[in-house]
C-alpha positions in Angstrom: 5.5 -24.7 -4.4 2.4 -25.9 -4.9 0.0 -23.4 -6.6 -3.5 -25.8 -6.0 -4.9 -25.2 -2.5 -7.7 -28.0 -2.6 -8.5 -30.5 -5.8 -12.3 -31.9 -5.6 -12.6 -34.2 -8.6 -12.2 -32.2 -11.6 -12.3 -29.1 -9.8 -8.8 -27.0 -8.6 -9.1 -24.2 -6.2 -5.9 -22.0 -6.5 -4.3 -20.1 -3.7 -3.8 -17.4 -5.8 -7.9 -17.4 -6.0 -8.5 -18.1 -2.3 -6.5 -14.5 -1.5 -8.3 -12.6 -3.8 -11.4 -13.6 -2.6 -10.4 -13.1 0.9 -9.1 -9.8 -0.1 -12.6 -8.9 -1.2 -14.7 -9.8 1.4 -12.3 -8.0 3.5 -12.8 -5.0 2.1 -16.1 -4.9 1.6 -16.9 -6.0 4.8 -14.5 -2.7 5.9 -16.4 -0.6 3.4 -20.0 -1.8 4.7 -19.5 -0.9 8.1 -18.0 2.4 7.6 -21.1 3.0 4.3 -23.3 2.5 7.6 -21.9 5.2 9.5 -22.1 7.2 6.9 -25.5 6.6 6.2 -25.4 5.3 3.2 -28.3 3.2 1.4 -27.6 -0.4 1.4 -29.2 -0.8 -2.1 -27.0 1.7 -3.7 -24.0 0.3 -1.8 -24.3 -3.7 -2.6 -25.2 -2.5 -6.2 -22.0 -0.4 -6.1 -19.7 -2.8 -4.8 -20.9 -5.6 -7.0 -20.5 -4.1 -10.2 -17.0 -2.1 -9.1 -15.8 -5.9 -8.3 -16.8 -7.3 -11.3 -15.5 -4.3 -13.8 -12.6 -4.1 -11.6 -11.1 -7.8 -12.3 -12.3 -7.6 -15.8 -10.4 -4.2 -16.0 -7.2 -5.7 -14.2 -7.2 -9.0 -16.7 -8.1 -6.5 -19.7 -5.0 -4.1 -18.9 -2.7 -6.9 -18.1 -3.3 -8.7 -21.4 -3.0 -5.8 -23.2 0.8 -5.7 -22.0 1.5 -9.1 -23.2 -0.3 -9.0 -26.0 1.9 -10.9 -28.5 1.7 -13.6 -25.9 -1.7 -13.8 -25.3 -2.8 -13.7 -29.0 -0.5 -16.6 -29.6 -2.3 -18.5 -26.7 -5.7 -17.1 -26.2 -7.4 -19.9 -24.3 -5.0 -18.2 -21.6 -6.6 -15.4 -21.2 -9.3 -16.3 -19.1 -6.9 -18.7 -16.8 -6.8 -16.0 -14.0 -5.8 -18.4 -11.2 -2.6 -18.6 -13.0 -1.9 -14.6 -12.0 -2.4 -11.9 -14.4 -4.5 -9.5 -12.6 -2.9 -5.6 -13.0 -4.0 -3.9 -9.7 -3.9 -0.4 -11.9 -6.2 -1.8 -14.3 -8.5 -2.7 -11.8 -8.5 0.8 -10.2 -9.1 2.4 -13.4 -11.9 0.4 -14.3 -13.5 0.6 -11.2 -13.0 4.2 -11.2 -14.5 4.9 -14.1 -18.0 2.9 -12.6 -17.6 4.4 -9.7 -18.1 8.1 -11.1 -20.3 6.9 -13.3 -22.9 5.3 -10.8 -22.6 8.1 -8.5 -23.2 10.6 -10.7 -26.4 8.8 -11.9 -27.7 8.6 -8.1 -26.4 11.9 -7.3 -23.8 10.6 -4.8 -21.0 12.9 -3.3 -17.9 10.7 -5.5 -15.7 11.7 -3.1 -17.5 10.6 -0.1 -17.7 7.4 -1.6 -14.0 6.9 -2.7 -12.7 8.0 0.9 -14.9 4.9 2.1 -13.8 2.6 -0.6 -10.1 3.1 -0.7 -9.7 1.8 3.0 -10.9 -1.4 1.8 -9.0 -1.2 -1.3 -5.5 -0.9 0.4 -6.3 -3.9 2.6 -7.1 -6.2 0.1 -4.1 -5.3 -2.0 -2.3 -6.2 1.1 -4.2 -9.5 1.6 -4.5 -10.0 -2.5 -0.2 -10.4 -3.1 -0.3 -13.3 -1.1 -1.4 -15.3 -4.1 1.4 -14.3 -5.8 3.5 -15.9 -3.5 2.3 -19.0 -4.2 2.1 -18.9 -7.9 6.0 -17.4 -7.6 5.6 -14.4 -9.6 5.9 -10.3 -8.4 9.5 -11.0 -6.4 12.3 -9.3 -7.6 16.2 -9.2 -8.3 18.6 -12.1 -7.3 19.7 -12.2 -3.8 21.5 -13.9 -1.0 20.0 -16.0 2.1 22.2 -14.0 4.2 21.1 -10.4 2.9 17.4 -12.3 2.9 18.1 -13.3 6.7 19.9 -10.1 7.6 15.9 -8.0 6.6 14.1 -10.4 8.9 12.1 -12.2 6.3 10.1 -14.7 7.7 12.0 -18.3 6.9 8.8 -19.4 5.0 8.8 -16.8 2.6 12.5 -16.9 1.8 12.2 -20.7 1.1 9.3 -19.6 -1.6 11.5 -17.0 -2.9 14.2 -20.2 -4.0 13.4 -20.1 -7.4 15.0 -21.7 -10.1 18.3 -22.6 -7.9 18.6 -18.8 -6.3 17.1 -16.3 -3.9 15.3 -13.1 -4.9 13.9 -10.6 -3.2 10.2 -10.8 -2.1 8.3 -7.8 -3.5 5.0 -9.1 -3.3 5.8 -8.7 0.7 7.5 -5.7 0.8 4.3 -4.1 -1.1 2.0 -6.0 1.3 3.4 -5.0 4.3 3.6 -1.6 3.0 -0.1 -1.5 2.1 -0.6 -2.6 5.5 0.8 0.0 7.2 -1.1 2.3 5.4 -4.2 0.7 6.2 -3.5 1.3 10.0 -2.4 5.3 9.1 -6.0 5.5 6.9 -7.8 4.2 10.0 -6.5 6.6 12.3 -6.7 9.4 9.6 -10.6 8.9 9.0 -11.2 10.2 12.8 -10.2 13.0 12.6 -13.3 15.1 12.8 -11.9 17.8 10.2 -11.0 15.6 7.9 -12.1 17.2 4.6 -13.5 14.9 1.5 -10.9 13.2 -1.1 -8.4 13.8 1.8 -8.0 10.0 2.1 -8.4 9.5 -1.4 -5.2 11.3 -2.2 -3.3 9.4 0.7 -4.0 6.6 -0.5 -2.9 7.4 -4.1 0.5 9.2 -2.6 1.1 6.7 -0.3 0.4 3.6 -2.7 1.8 5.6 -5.7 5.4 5.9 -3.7 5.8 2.5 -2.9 4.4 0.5 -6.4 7.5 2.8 -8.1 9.9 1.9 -5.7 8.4 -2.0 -6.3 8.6 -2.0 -9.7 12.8 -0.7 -10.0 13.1 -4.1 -7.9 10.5 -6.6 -10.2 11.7 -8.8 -12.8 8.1 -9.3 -14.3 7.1 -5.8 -15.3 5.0 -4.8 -17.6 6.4 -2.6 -20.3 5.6 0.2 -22.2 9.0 0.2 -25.1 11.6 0.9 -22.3 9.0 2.0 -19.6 8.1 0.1 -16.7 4.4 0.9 -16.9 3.4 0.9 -13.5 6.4 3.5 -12.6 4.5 5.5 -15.2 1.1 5.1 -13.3 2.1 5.6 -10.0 3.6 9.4 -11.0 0.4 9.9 -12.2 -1.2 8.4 -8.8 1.1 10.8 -7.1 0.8 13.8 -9.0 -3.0 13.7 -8.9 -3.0 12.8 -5.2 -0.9 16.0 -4.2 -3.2 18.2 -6.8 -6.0 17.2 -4.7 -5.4 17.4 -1.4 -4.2 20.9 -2.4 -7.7 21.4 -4.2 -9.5 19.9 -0.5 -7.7 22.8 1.5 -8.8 25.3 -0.8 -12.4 24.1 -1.2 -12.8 23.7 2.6 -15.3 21.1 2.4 -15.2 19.1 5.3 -16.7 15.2 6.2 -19.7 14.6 8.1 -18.9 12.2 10.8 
């Protein structure tokens, strides 16, 4: 499969580059038009997004190099080839995380009303983002047959990408895509509820992704380790711990949304 989407001259677009982008602006354009309902100012918004987007892909590149560290100190020119793959999603989070408090804090934001608007667009352009694994053939997991492939209803196109190396594995990247997706749908029903409380959607997005990257990552072949410790296993517990611990803290606070 053919990782290059478009050569002109010297230059190479790479799917993998086209999906993330596309990811993005589909999220942001999810997160602008909710920010505007919620009446929040456009300055402090495009500032906002901008730098989270930034951090975030330097945090994901950061976290994933970390991982492979003997690898990438043994070819460091690598490190900046992010078309190739390489981008952790949890590094990302965390890093944007960390800006996120921090720039709300500084212009005296409510954090949690501006994670519950950001983590819609987050989940959809996870969904949207895997696609470029696909076609750089990495995220898929465990060896499998066409008939078991068949048998799940996979689209023919993306078990004929999942032939790799003379067998058939299974397509992770698309079962976490189409789970993301379905919890798009569930978040955009959930945010009308009219007593929805703050961080509500913030810890079901963390619960809901959290379940399904652990059950991922018992399938992936590509993991990143920690000794004997899938590390993403590891960081979705946390996700899933801290998302129960606050919704239970948002029913004892009472403190709802303003719609």
């Amino acid at each position: 499969m053919d990782k290059i989407a478009l050569k002109l001259g010297p230059i190479q677009i790479y799917w993998y580059s086209i999906f993330i982008f596309i990811g993005m602006l589909v999220a942001c354009f999810i997160i602008y038009k909710e920010a505007r309902k919620k009446r929040i100012k456009e300055e402090f918004l495009v500032n906002l997004t901008f730098y989270t987007i930034i951090l975030g892909i330097l945090g994901a590149r950061i976290y994933y190099v970390i991982f492979n560290l003997s690898y990438y100190l043994k070819n460091p020119l690598e490190i900046i080839q992010i078309w190739n793959g390489g981008l952790a999603i949890h590094g990302g989070i965390i890093a944007g995380l960390i800006f996120i408090i921090y720039y709300c804090k500084k212009h005296n934001v409510n954090i949690w009303k501006i994670l519950d608007i950001i983590v819609v667009g987050l989940i959809i352009a996870q969904a949207i983002g895997r696609w470029g694994n696909f076609f750089n053939q990495e995220a898929y997991g465990p060896i499998t047959s066409l008939e078991q492939l068949k048998q799940l209803g996979i689209p023919r196109f993306i078990i004929n990408g999942m032939y790799i190396s003379g067998t058939y594995h299974h397509p992770t990247f698309f079962y976490e895509s189409l789970w993301c997706l379905i919890g798009f749908m569930i978040m955009l029903v959930i945010r009308r509820y009219k007593k929805l409380k703050f961080s509500q959607l913030t810890s079901f997005y963390l619960i809901w992704y959290g379940i399904i990257r652990f059950i991922i990552e018992s399938l992936r072949t590509d993991s990143l380790m920690l000794g004997t410790i899938k590390v993403a296993q590891l960081v979705s517990v946390v996700f899933i711990i801290a998302g129960i611990f606050i919704l239970i803290k948002s029913k004892q606070k009472k403190l709802y949304s303003t719609k």
